[in-house]
C-alpha atoms as a printed R data frame, in Angstrom:
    type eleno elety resid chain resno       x       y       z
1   ATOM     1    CA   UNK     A     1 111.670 106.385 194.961
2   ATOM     2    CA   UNK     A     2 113.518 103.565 193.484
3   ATOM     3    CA   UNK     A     3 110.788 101.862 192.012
4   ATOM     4    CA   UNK     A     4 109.867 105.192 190.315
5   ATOM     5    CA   UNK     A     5 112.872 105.365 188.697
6   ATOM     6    CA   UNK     A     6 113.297 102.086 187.019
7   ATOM     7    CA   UNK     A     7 109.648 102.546 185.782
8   ATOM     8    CA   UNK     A     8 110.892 105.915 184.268
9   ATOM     9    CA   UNK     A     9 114.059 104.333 182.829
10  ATOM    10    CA   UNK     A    10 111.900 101.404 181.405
11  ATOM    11    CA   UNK     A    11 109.307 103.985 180.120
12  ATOM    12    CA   UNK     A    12 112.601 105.502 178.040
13  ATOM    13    CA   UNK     A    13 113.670 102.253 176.965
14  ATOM    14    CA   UNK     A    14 110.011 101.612 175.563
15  ATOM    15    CA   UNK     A    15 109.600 104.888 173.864
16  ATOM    16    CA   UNK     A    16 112.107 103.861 170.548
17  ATOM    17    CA   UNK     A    17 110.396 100.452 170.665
18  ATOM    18    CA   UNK     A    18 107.100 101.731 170.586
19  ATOM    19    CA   UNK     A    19 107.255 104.466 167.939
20  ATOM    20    CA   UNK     A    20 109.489 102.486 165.668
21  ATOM    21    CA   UNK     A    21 106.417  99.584 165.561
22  ATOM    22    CA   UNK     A    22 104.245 102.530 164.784
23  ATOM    23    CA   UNK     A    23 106.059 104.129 161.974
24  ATOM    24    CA   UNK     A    24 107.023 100.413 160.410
25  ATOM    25    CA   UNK     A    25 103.362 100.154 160.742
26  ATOM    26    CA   UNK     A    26 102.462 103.114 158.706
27  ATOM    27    CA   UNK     A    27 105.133 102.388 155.814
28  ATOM    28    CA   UNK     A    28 103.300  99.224 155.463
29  ATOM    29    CA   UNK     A    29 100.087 100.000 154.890
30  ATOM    30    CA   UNK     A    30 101.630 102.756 152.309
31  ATOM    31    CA   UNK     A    31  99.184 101.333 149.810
32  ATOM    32    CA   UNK     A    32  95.898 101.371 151.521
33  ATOM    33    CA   UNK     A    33  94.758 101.523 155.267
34  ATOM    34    CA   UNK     A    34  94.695  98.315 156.009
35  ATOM    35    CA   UNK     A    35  96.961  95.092 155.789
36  ATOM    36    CA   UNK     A    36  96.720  92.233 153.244
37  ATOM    37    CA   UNK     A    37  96.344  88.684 155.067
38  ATOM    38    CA   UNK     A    38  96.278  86.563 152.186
39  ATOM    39    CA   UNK     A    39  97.373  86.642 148.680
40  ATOM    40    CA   UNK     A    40  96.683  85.151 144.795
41  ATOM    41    CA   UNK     A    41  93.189  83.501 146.673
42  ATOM    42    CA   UNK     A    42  90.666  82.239 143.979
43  ATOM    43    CA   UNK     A    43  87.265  82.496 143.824
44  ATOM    44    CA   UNK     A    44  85.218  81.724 140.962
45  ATOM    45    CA   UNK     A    45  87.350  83.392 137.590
46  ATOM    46    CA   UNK     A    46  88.714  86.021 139.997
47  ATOM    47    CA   UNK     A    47  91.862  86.023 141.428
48  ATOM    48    CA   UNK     A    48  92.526  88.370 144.814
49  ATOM    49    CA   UNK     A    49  94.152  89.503 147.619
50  ATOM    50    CA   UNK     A    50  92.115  89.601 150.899
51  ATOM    51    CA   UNK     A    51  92.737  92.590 153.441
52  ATOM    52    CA   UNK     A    52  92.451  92.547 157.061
53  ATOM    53    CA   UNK     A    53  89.313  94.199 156.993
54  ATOM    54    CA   UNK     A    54  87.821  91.441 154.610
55  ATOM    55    CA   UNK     A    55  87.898  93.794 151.495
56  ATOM    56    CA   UNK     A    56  89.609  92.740 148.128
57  ATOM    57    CA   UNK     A    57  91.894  93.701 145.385
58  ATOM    58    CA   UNK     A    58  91.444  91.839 142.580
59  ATOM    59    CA   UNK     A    59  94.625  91.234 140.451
60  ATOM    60    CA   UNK     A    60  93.770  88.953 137.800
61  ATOM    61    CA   UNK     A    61  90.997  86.561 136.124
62  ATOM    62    CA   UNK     A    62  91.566  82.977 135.212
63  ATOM    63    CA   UNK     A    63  90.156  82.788 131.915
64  ATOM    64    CA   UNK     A    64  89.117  86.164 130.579
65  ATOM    65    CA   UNK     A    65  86.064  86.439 129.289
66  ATOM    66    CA   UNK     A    66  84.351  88.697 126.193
67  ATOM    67    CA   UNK     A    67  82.321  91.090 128.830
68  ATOM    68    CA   UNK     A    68  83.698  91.540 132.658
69  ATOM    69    CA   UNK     A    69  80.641  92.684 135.103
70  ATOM    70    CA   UNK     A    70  82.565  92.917 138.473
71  ATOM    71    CA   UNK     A    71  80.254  92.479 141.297
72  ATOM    72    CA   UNK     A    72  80.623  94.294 144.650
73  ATOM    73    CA   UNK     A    73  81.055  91.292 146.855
74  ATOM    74    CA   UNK     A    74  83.662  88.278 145.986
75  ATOM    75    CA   UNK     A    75  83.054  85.411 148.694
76  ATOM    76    CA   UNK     A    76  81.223  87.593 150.651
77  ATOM    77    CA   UNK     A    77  83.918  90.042 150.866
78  ATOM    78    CA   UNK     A    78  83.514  93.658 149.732
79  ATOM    79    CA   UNK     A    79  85.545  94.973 146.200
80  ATOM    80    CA   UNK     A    80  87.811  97.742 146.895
81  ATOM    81    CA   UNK     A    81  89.847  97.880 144.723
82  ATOM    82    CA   UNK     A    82  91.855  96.221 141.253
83  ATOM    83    CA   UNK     A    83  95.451  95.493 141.812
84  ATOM    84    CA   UNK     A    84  98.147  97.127 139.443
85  ATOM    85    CA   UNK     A    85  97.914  95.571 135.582
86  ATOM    86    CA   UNK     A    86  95.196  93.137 136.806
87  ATOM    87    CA   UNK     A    87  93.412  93.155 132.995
88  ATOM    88    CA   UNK     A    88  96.706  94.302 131.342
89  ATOM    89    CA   UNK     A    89  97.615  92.534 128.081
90  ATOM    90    CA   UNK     A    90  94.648  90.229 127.206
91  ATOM    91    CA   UNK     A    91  93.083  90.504 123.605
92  ATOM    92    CA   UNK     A    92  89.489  89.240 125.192
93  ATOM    93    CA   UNK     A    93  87.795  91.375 127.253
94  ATOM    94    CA   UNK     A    94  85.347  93.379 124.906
95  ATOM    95    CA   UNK     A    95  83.436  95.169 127.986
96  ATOM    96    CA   UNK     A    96  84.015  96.306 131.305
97  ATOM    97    CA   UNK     A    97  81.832  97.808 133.912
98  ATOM    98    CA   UNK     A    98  83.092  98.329 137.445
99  ATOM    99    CA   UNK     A    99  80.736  97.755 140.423
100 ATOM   100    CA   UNK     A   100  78.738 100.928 142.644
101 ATOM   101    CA   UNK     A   101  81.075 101.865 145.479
102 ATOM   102    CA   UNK     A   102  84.419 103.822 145.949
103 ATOM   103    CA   UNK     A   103  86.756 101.410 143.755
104 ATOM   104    CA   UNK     A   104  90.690 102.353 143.469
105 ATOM   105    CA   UNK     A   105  92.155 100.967 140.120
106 ATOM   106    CA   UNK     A   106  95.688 100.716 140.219
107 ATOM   107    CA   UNK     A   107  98.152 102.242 137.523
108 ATOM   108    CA   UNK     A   108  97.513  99.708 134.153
109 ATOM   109    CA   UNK     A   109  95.560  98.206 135.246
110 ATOM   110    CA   UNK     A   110  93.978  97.671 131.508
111 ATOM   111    CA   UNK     A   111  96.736  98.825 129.412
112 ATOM   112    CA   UNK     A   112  97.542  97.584 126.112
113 ATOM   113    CA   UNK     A   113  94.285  95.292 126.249
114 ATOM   114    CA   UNK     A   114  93.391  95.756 122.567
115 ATOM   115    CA   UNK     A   115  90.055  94.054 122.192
116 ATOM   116    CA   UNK     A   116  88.735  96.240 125.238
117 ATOM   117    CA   UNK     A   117  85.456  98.554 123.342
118 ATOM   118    CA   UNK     A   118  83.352  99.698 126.368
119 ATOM   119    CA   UNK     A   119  84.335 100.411 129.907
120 ATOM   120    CA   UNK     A   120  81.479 101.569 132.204
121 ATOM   121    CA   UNK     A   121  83.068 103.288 135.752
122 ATOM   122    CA   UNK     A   122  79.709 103.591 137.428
123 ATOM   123    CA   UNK     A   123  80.537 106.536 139.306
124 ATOM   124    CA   UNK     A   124  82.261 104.582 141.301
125 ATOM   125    CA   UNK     A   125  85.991 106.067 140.411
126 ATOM   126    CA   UNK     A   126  87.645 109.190 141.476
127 ATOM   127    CA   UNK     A   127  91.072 108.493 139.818
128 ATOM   128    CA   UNK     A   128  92.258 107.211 136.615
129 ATOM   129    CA   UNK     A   129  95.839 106.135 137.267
130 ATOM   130    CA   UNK     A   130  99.146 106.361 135.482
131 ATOM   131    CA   UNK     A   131  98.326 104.255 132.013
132 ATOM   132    CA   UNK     A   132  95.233 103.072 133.057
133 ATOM   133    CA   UNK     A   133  94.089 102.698 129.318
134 ATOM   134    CA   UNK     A   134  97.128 103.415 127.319
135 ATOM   135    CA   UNK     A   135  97.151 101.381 123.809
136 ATOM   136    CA   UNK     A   136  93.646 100.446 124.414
137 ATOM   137    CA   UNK     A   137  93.594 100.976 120.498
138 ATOM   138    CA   UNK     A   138  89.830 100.297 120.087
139 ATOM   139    CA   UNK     A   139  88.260 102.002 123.579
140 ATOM   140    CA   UNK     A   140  85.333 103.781 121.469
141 ATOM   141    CA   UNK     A   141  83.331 104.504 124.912
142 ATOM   142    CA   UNK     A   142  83.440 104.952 128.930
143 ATOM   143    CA   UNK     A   143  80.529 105.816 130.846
144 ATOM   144    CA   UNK     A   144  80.382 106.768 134.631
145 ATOM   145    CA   UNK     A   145  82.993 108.835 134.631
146 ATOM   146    CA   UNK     A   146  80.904 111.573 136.586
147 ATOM   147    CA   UNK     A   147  83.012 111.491 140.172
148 ATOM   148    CA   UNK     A   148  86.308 111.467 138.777
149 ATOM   149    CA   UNK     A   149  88.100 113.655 140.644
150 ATOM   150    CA   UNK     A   150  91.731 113.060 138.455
151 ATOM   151    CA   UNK     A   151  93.043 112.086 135.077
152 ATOM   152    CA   UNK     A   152  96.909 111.021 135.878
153 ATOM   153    CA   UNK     A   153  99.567 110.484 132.982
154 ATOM   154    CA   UNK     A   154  99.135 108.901 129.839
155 ATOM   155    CA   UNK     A   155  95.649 107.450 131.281
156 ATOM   156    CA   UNK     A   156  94.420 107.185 128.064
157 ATOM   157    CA   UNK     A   157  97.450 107.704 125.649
158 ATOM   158    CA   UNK     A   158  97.263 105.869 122.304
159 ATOM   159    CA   UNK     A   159  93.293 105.627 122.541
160 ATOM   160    CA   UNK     A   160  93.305 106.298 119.302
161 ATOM   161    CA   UNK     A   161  89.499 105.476 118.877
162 ATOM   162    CA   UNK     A   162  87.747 107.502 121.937
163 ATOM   163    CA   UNK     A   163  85.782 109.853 119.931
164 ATOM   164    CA   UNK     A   164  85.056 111.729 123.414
165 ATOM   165    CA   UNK     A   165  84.952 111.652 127.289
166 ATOM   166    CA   UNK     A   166  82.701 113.397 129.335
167 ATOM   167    CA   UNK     A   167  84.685 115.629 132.144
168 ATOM   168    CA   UNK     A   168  82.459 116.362 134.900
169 ATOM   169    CA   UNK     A   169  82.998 119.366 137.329
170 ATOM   170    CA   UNK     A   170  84.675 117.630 139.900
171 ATOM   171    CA   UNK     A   171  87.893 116.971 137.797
172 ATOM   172    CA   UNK     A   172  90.731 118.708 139.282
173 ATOM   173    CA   UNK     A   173  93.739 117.551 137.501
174 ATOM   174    CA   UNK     A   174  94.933 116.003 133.997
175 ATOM   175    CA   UNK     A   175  98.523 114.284 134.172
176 ATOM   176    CA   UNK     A   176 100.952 114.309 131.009
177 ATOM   177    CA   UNK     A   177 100.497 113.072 127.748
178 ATOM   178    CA   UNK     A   178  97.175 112.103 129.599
179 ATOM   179    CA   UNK     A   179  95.213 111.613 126.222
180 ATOM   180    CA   UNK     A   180  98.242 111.868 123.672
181 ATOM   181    CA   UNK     A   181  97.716 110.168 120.550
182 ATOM   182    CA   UNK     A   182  94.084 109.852 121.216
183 ATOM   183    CA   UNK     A   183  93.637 110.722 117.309
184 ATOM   184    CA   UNK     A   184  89.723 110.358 117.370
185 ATOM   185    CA   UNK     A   185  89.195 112.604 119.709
186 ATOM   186    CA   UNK     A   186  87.144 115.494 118.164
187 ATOM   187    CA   UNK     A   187  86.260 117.760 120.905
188 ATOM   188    CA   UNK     A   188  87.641 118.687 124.596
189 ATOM   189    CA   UNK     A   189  86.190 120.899 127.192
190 ATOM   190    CA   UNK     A   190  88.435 120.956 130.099
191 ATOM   191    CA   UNK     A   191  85.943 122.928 132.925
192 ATOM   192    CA   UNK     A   192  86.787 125.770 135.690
193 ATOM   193    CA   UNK     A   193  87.493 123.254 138.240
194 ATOM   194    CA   UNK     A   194  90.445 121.831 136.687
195 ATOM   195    CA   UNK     A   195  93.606 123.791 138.303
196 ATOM   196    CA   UNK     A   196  96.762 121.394 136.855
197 ATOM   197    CA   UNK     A   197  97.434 120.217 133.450
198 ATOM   198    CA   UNK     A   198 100.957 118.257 132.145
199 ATOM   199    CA   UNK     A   199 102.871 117.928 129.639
200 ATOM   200    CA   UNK     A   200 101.689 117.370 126.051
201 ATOM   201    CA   UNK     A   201  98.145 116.217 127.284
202 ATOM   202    CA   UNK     A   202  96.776 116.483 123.907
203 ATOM   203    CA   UNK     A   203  99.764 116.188 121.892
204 ATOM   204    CA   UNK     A   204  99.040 114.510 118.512
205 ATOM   205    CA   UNK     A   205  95.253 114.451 118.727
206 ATOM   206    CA   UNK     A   206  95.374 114.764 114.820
207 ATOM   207    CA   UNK     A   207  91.320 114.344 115.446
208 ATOM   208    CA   UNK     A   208  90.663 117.236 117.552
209 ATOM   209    CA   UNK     A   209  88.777 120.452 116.194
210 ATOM   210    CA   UNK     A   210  87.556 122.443 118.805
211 ATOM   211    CA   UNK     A   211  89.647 122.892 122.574
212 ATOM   212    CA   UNK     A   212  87.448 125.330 125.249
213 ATOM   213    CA   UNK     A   213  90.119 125.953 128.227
214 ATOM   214    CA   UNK     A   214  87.686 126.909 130.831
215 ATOM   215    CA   UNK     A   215  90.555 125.666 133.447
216 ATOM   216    CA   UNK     A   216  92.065 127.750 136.125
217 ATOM   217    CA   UNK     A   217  95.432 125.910 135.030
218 ATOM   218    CA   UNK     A   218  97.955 126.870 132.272
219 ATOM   219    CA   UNK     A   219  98.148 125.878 129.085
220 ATOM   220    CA   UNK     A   220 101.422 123.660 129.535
221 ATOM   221    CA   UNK     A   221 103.980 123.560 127.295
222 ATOM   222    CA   UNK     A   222 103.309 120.987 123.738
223 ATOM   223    CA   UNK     A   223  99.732 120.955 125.296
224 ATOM   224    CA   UNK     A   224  98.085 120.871 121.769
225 ATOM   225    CA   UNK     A   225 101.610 120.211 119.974
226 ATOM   226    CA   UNK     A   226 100.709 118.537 116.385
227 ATOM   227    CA   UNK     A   227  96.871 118.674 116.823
228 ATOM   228    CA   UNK     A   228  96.329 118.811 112.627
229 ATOM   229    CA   UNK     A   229  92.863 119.388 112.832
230 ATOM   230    CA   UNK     A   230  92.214 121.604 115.562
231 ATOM   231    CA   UNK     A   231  90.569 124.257 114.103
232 ATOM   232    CA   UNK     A   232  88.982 126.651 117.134
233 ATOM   233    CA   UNK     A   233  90.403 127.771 120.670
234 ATOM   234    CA   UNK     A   234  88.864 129.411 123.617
235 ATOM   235    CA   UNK     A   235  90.946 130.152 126.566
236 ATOM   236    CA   UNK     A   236  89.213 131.166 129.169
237 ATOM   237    CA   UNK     A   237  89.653 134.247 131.949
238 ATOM   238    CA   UNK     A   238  91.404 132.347 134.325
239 ATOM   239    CA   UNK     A   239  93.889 130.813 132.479
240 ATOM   240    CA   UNK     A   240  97.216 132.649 133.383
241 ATOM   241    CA   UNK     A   241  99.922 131.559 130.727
242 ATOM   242    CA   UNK     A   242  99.968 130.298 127.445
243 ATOM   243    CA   UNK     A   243 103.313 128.049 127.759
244 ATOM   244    CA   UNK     A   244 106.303 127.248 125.134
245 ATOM   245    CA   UNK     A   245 105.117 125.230 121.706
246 ATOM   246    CA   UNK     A   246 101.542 124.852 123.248
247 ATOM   247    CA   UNK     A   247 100.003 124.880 119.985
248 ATOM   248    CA   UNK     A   248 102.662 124.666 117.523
249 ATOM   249    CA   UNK     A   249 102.042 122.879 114.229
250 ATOM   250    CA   UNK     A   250  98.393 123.241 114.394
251 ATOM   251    CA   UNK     A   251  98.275 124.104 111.191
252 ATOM   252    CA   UNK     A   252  94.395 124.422 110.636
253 ATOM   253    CA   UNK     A   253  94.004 126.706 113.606
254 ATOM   254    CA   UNK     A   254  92.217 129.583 112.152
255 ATOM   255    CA   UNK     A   255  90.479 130.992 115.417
256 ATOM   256    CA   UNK     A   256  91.539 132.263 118.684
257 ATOM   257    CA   UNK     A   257  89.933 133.509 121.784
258 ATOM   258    CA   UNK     A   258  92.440 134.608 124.417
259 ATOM   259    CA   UNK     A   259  90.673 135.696 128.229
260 ATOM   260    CA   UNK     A   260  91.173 138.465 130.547
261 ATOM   261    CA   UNK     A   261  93.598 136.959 133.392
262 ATOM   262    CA   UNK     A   262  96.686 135.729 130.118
263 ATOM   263    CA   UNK     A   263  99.510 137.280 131.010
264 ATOM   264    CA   UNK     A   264 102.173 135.397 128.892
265 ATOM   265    CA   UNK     A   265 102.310 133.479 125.680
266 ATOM   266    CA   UNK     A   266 105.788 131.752 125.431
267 ATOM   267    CA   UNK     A   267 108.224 131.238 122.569
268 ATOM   268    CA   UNK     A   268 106.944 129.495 119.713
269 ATOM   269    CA   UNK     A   269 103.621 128.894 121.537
270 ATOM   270    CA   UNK     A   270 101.764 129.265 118.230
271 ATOM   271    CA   UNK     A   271 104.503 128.512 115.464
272 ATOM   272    CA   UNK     A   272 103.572 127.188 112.425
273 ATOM   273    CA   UNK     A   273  99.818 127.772 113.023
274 ATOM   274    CA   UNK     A   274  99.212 129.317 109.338
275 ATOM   275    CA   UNK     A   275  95.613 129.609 108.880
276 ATOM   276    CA   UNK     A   276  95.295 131.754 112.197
277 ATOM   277    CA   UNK     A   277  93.587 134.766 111.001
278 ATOM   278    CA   UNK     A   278  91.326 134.940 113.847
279 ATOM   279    CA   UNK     A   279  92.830 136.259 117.371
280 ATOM   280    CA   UNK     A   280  90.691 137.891 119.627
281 ATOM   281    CA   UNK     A   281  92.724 139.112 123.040
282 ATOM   282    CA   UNK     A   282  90.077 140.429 125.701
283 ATOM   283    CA   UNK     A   283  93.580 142.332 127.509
284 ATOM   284    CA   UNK     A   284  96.866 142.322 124.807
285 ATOM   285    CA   UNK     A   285  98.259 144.856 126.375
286 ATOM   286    CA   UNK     A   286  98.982 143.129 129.649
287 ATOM   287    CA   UNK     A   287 100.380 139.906 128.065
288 ATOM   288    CA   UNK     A   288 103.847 139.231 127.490
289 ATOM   289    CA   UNK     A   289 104.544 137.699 124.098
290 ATOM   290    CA   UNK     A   290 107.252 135.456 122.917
291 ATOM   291    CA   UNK     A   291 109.165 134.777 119.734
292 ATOM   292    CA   UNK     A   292 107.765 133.023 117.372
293 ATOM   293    CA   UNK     A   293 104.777 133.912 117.334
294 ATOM   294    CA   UNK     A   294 104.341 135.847 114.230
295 ATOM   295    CA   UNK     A   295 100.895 134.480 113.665
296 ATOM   296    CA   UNK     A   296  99.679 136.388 116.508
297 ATOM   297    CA   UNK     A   297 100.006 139.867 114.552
298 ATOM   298    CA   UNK     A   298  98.085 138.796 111.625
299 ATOM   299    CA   UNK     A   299  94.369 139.649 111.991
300 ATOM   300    CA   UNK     A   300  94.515 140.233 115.947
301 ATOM   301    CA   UNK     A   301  91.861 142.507 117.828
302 ATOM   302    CA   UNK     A   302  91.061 143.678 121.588
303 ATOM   303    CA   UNK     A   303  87.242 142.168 122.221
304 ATOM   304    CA   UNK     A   304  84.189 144.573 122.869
C-alpha cells in the first residue's frame, strides 16, 4: 500500500514536468513541425538552415545571380521552404522559378528586389506572404500561381509593372493593400471562392479598367479608392456590402452592375465617381444607401 502511494505521489510530481516539456515543445516548433538542427550551412551559392527531418529553408545566396532555378534537393536534402527576406534587397536576380513540391515562402522574402522581371511558382505555393513582392518595381510576370490558396497584405504592393495575375479558384483570401499601387494592372477578376478581402487592396491601381467581384466577400472599405482608370464594375450576387469610400475618386467609372444579395452601400462609397451614368441594381429596394452617393441617382435602373 505504501509503495502505491509514493508511485502515485511521484506520478503527481511528474505530471507539471511532463506537460510543461510538451507545451515548450510546441511553442518551439511555432514555425514549422519540426526543429532546426543547424543554421547559416552552405552549400553551393545557397545558404540554409537544416531541420530535423533533413528538409531546408533557404535564407540567402552567396552571390546572386541574373536567373535563380531552385532545385528540390540541396545536399541531398529536400526544399521546404525560403526563410523570411531570403532574396530581399538585391538589384540582380532577373528570374525566379521555385521548384515542384509544397514550398512555404516566408513574409519578404523578395521585397524591394528591383531587377526581379519573372517569377515562376510552379504550383508549388499556396500562400503569398505579407510583402512577398512589394516594390518589386519591374515584376511584369508570375506563372504557377494555380494552387494558391491566399494573397496576404501588401504581397504585391508597389508592383507597379504587373500588367495581370491569374487567380485560380482555389484563392480564398486577399490581405490589405494586397496589390496597392500596382498601377499596370489593367484587369481583376476576383472569383466565387474568395470569401475575405482587406483594406484598400486595389487602392491606386491608376491602370485598372475593368473589376468583376464574383467574391462571396465585401467590397472593403478604399477597396478601389483612386483607381483613375477604372472604367466598368460588376459585383456579383453574393457580395453583401458595398463598404465606406470603396470606389471613391474613380472618376472614369461610367458603369455599374450591382447583384441580388447587396444590402448596403456605405457613405461616400462612390463619391466623386462623375462619369457614372450607368447603374444597374438587380434588388435597390433592399439596399441601404449612404451619403454621398449622389452618383447613384443619376441614370440608375432595376435589371430585367
Amino acid at each position: 500500500m505504501k509503495s502505491k502511494k509514493l508511485f502515485c505521489s511521484a506520478l503527481a510530481c511528474l505530471v507539471p514536468i511532463i506537460l510543461t516539456f510538451i507545451l515548450a515543445s510546441c511553442n518551439s516548433f511555432s514555425e514549422t513541425e519540426y526543429a532546426v538542427v543547424a543554421e547559416s550551412l552552405t552549400f553551393d551559392i545557397y545558404i540554409y538552415d537544416q531541420y530535423e527531418n533533413s528538409t531546408v529553408r533557404i535564407t540567402g545566396i552567396d552571390g546572386m545571380p541574373r536567373h535563380l532555378i531552385i532545385p528540390e534537393k540541396i545536399n541531398g536534402m529536400t526544399v521546404v521552404e525560403i526563410g523570411e527576406r531570403a532574396f530581399a534587397d538585391n538589384d540582380t536576380l532577373i528570374y525566379l522559378e521555385l521548384p515542384k513540391g509544397n514550398i512555404k515562402l516566408g513574409k519578404g522574402f523578395c521585397s524591394d528586389s528591383i531587377a526581379l522581371t519573372g517569377i515562376n511558382l510552379s504550383g508549388s505555393v499556396n500562400i503569398i506572404p505579407e510583402n512577398a513582392f512589394e516594390n518589386c518595381a519591374n515584376l511584369a510576370r508570375i506563372d504557377g500561381t494555380d494552387q494558391l490558396t491566399a494573397i496576404e497584405s501588401q504581397a504585391f504592393a508597389g508592383c507597379s509593372s504587373l500588367p495581370a495575375l491569374a487567380i485560380p479558384e482555389t484563392l480564398t483570401s486577399i490581405g490589405a493593400e494586397a496589390f496597392r499601387g500596382c498601377t499596370a494592372l489593367s484587369r481583376i477578376r476576383i472569383p466565387s471562392t474568395v470569401t475575405s478581402i482587406g483594406e484598400s487592396a486595389f487602392w491606386g491601381c491608376d491602370g485598372l479598367a475593368v473589376a468583376e467581384m464574383l467574391c462571396t466577400a465585401e467590397i472593403p472599405q478604399y477597396c478601389f479608392l483612386g483607381c483613375a482608370s477604372l472604367t466598368s464594375v460588376k459585383i456579383g450576387d453574393n457580395v453583401t456590402a458595398i463598404n465606406d469610400e470603396a470606389f471613391r475618386n474613380c472618376r472614369a467609372l461610367y458603369s455599374v452592375e450591382i447583384g441580388k444579395d447587396c444590402r448596403s452601400i456605405g457613405d461616400y462609397a462612390f463619391h466623386a465617381c462623375d462619369q457614372l451614368t450607368e447603374v444597374v441594381f438587380a434588388d435597390k429596394a433592399s439596399i441601404s444607401i449612404g451619403d454621398g452617393n449622389e452618383s447613384l441617382n443619376g441614370q440608375s435602373k432595376e435589371a430585367e
